[in-house]
LONUTI-871746 format. One record per residue: x, y, z of N, C-alpha, C in turn; residue in three letters. Coordinates in steps of 0.02 Angstrom, whole numbers, padded with zeros to 5 digits. Layout:
# LONUTI-871746
> nxx / nyy / nzz / caxx / cayy / cazz / cxx / cyy / czz / bavex
> X / Y / Z / X / Y / Z / X / Y / Z / ALA
...
END
This chain:
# LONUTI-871746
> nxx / nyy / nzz / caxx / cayy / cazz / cxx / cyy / czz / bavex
> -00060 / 00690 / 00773 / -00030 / 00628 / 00753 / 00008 / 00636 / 00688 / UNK
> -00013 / 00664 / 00634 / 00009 / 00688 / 00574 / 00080 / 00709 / 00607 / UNK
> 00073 / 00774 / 00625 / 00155 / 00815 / 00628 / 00203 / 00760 / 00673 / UNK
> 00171 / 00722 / 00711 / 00202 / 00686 / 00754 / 00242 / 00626 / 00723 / UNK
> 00210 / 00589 / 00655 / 00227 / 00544 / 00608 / 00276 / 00572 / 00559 / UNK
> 00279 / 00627 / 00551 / 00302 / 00671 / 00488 / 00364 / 00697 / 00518 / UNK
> 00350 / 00710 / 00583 / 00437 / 00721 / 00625 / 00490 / 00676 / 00602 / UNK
> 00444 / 00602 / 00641 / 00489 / 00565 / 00640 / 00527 / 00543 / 00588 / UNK
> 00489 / 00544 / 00511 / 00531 / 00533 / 00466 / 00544 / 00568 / 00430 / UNK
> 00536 / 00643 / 00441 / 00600 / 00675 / 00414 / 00664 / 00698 / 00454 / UNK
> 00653 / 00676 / 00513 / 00692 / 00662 / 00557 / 00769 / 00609 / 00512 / UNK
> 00761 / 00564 / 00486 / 00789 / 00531 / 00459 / 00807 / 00551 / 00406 / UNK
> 00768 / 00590 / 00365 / 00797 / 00613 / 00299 / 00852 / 00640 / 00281 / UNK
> 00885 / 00669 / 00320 / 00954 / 00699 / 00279 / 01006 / 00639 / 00265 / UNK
> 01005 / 00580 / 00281 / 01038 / 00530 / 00259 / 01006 / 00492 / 00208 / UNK
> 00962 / 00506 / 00185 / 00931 / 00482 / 00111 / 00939 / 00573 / 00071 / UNK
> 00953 / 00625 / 00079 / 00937 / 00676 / 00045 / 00963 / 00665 / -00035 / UNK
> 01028 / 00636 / -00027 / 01061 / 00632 / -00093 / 01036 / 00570 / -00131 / UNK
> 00996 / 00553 / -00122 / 00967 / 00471 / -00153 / 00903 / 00518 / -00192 / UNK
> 00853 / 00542 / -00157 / 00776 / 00557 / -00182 / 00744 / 00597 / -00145 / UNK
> 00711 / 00633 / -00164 / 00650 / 00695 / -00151 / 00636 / 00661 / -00075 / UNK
> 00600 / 00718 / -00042 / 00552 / 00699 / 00016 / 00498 / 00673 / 00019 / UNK
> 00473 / 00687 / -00028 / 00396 / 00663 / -00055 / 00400 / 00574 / -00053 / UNK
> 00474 / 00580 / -00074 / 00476 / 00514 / -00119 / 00515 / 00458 / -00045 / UNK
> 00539 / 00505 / -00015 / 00560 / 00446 / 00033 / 00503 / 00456 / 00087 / UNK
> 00460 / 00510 / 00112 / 00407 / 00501 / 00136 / 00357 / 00430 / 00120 / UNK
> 00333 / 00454 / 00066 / 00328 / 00368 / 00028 / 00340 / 00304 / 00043 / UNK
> 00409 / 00297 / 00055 / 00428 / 00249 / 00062 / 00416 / 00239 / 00128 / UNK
> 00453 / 00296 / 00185 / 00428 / 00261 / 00244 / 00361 / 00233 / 00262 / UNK
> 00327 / 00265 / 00246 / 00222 / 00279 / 00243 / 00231 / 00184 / 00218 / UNK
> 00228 / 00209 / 00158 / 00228 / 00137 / 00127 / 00255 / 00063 / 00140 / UNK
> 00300 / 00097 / 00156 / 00355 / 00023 / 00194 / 00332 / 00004 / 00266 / UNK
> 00312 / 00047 / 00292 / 00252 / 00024 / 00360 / 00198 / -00014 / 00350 / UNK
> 00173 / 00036 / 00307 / 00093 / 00022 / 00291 / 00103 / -00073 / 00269 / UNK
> 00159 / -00061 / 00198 / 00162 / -00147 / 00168 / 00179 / -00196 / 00238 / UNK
> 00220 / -00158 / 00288 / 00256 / -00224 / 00330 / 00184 / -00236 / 00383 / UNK
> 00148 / -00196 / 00403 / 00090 / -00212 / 00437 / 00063 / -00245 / 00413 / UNK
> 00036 / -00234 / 00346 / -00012 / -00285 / 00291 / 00033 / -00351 / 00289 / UNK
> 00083 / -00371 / 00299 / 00144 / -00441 / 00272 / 00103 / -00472 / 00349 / UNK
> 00112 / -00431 / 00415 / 00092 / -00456 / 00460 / 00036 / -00488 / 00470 / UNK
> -00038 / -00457 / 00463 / -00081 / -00457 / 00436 / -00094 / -00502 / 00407 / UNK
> -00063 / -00508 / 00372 / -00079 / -00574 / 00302 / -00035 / -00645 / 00348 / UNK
> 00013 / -00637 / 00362 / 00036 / -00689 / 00407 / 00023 / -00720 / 00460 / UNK
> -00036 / -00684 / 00496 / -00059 / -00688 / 00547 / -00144 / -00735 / 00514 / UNK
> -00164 / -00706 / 00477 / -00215 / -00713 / 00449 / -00205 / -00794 / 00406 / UNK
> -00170 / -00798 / 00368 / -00129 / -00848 / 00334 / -00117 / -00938 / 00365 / UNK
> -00096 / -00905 / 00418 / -00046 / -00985 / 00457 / -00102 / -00980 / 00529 / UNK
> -00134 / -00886 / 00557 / -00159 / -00939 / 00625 / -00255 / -00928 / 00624 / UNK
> -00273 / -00886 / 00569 / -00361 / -00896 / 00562 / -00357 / -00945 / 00515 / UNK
> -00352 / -00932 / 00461 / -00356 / -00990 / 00414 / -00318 / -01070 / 00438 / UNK
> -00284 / -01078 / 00457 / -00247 / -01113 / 00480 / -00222 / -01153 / 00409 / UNK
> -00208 / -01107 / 00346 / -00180 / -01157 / 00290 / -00234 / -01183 / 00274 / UNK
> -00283 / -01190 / 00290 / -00354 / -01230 / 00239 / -00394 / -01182 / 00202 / UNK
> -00421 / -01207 / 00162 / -00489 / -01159 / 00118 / -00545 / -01145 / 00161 / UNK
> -00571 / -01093 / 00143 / -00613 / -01043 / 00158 / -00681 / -01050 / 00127 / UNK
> -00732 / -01087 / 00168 / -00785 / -01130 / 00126 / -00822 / -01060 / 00154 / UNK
> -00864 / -01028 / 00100 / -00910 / -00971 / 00083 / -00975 / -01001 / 00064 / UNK
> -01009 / -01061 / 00070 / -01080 / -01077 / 00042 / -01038 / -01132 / -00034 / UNK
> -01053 / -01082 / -00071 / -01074 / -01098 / -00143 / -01019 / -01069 / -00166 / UNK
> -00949 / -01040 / -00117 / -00880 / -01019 / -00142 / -00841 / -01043 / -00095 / UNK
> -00775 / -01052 / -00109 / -00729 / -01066 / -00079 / -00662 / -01014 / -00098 / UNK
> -00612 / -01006 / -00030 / -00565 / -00947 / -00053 / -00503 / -01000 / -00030 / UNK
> -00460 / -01013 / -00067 / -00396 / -01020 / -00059 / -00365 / -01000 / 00013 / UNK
> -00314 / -01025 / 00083 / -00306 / -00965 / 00114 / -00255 / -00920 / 00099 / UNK
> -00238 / -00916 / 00019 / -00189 / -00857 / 00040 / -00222 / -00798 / -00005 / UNK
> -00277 / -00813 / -00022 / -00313 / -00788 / -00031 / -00369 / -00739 / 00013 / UNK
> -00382 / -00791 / 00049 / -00425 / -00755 / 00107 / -00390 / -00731 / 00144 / UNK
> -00306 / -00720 / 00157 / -00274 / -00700 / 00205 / -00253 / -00634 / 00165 / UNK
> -00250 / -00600 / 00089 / -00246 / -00549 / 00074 / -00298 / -00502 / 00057 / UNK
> -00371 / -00521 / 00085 / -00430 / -00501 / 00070 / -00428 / -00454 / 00131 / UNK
> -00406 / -00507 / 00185 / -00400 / -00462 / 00254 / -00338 / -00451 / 00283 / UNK
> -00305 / -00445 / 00248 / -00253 / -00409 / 00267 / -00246 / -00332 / 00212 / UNK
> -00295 / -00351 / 00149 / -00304 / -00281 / 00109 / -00358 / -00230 / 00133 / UNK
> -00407 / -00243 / 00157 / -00453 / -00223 / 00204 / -00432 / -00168 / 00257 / UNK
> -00392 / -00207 / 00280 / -00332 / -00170 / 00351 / -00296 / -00085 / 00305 / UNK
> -00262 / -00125 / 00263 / -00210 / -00091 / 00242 / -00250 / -00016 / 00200 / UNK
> -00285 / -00045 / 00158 / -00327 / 00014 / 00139 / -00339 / 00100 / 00159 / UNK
> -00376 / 00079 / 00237 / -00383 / 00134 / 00263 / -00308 / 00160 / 00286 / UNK
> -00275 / 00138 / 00312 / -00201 / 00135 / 00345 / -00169 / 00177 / 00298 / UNK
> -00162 / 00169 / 00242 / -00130 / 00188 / 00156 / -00164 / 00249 / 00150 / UNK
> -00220 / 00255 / 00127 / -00248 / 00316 / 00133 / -00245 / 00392 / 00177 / UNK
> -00246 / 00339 / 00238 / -00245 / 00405 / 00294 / -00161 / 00443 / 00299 / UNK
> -00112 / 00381 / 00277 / -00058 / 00407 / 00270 / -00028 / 00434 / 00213 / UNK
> -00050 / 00415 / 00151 / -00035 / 00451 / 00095 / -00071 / 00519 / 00106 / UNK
> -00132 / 00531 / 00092 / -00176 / 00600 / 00104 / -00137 / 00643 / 00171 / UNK
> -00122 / 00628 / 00212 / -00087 / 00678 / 00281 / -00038 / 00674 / 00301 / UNK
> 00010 / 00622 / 00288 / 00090 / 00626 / 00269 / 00125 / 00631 / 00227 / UNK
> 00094 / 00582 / 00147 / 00153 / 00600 / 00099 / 00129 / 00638 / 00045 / UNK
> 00081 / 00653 / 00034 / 00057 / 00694 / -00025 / 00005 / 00758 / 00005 / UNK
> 00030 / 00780 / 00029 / 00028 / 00860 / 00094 / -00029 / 00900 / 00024 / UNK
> 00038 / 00924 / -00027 / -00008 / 00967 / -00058 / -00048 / 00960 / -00141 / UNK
> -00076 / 00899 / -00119 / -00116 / 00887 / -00153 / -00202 / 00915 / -00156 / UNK
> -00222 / 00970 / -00207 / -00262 / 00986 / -00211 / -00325 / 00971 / -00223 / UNK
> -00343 / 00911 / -00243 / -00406 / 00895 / -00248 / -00441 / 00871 / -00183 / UNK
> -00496 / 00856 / -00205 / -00544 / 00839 / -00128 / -00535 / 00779 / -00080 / UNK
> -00565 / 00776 / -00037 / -00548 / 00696 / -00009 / -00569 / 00655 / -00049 / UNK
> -00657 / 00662 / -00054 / -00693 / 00624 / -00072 / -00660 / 00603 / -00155 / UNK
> -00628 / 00652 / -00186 / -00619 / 00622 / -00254 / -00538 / 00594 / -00230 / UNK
> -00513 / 00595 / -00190 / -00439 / 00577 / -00181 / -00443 / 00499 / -00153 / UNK
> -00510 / 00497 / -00113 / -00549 / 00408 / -00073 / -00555 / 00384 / -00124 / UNK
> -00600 / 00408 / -00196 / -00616 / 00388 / -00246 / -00559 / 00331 / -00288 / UNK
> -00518 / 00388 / -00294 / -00457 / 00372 / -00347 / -00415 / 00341 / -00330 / UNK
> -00417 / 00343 / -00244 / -00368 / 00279 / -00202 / -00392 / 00217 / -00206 / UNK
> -00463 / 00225 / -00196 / -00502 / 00141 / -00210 / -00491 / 00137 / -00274 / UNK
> -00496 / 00173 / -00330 / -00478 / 00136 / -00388 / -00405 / 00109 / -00394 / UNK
> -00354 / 00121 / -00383 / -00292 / 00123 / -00388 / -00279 / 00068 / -00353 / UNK
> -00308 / 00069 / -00279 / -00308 / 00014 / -00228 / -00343 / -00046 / -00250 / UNK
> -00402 / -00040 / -00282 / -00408 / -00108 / -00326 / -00402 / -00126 / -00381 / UNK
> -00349 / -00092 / -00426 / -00306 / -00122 / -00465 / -00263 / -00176 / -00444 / UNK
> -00209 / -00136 / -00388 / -00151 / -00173 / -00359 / -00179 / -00220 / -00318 / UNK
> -00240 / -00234 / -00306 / -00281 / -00297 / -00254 / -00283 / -00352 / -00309 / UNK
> -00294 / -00307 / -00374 / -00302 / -00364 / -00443 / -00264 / -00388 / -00455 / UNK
> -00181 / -00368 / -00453 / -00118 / -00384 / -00485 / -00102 / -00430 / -00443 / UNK
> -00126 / -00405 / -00362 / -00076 / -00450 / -00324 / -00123 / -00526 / -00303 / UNK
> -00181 / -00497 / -00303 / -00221 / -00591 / -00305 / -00194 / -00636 / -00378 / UNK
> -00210 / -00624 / -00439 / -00176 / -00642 / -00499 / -00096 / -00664 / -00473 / UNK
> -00064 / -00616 / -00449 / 00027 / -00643 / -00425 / 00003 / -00697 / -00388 / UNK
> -00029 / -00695 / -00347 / -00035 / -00746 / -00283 / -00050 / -00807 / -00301 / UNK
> -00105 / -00791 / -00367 / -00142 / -00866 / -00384 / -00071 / -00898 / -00428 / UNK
> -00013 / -00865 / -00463 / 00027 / -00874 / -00517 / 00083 / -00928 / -00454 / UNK
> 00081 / -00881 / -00427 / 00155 / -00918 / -00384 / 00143 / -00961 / -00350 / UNK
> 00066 / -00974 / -00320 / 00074 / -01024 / -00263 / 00015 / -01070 / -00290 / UNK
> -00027 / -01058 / -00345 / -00060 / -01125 / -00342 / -00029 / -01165 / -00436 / UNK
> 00010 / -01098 / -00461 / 00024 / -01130 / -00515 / 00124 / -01144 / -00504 / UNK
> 00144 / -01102 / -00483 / 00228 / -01116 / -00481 / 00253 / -01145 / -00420 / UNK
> 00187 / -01155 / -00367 / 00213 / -01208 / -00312 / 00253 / -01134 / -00286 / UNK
> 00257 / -01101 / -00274 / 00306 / -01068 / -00242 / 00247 / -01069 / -00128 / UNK
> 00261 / -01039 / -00095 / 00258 / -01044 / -00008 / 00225 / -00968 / -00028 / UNK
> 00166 / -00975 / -00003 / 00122 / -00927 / 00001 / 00160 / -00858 / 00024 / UNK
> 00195 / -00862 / 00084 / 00217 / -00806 / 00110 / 00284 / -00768 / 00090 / UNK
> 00317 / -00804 / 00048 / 00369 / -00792 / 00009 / 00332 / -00756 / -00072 / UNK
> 00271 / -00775 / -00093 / 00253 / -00783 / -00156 / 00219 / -00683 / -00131 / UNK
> 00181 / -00673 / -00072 / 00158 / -00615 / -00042 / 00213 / -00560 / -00056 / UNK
> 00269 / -00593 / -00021 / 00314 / -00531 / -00021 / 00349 / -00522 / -00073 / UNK
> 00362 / -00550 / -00111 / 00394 / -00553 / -00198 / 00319 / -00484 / -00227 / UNK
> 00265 / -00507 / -00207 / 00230 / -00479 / -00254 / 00202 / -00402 / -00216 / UNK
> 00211 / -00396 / -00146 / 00202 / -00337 / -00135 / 00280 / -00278 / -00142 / UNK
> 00316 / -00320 / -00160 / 00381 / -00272 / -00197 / 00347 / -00246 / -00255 / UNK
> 00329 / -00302 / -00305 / 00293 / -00265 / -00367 / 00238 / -00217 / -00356 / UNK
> 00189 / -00221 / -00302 / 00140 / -00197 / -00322 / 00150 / -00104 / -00286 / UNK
> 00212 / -00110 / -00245 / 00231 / -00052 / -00206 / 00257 / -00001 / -00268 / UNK
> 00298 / -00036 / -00317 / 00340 / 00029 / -00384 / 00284 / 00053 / -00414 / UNK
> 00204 / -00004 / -00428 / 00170 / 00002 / -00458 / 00115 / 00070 / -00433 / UNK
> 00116 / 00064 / -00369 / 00073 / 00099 / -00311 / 00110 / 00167 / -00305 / UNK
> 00159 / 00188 / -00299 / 00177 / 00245 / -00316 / 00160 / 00313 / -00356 / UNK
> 00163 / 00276 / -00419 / 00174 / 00318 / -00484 / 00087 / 00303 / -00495 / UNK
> 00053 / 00291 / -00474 / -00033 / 00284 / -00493 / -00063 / 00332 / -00444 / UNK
> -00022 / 00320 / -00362 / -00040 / 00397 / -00303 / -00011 / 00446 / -00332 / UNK
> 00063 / 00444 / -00347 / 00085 / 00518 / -00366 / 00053 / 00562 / -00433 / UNK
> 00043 / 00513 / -00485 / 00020 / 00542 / -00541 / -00079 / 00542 / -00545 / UNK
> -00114 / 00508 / -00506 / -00160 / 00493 / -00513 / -00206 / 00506 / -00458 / UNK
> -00193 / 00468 / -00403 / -00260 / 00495 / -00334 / -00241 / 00563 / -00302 / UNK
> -00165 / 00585 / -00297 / -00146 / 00648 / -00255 / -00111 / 00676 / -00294 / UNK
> -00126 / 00703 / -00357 / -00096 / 00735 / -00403 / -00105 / 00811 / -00395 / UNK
> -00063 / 00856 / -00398 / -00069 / 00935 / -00398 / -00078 / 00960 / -00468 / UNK
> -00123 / 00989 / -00450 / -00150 / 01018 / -00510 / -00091 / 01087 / -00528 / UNK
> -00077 / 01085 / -00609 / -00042 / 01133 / -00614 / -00059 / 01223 / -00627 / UNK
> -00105 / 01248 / -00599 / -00153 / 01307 / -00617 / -00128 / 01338 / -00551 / UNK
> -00063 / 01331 / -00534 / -00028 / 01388 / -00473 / -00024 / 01366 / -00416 / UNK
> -00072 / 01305 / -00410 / -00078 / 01252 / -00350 / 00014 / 01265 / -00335 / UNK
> 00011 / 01254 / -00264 / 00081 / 01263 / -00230 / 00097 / 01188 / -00227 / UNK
> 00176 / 01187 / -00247 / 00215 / 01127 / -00247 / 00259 / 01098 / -00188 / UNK
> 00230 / 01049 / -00195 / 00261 / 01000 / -00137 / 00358 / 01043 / -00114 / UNK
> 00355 / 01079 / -00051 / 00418 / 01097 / -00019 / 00456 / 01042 / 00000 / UNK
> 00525 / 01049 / -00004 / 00572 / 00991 / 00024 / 00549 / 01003 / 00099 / UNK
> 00582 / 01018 / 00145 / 00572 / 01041 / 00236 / 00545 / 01105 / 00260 / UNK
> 00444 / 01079 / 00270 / 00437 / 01153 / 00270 / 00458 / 01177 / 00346 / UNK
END
């Protein structure tokens, strides 16, 4: 499945070559899937489980666009992972288990930024839940980048072999 995913989009790459690295438009495709599944996800989750009402928990209650990015981050998680670790960051040397590690941390940062966006735009600026989602998973995607590249799938520089353009 890997080589089979990895065809396809470098299949496409020589018309991004002069824009950015492979790594980096790998990325994007990985990512730009991964986010548009999660938009689905959350839209689906949003307007037809929740049906637009709150989310009575006992002794908590969740907002639904709230509860619609809990599970739609849930989804996306593993999805993100399996494709960053075996499509876009190939030669990254550290372990899984510390690469799962450093993705859940990273991954719940940007869960932090983007509930905080969510609560900013739609229960304080009135902005449409699903408009307020995708404004903020633009941000949280530049943010998500440079925290995988420099931080969960980072190559160590001690001779570790560097990411090839087309191997």
């Amino acid at each position: 499945m890997r080589k089979f995913i990895t065809d396809i989009i470098d299949f496409f790459y020589p018309m991004f070559r002069k824009f950015m690295p492979l790594q980096t438009f790998r990325y994007a495709a990985c990512g730009g899937g991964n986010a548009l599944f999660g938009l689905i996800t959350y839209i689906v989750s949003y307007r037809f489980i929740f049906r637009e009402q709150v989310l009575q928990l006992g002794f908590f209650a969740f907002e639904p666009h709230s509860a619609a990015l809990f599970i739609s981050s849930g989804i996306t998680f593993v999805l993100g992972f399996v494709l960053n670790r075996y499509v876009v960051f190939t030669a990254s040397n550290l372990r899984g288990r510390i690469q799962l590690f450093r993705y859940f941390l990273s991954f719940s940062f940007n869960l932090v930024i983007n509930y905080f966006m969510l609560k900013l735009l739609v229960e304080v600026l009135h902005w449409e839940a699903v408009l307020s989602q995708v404004f903020t998973i633009s941000l949280v995607i530049v943010i998500s980048y440079f925290t995988q590249h420099h931080f969960t799938f980072k190559v160590k520089k001690d001779g570790a072999a560097e990411f090839t353009e087309l191997e």
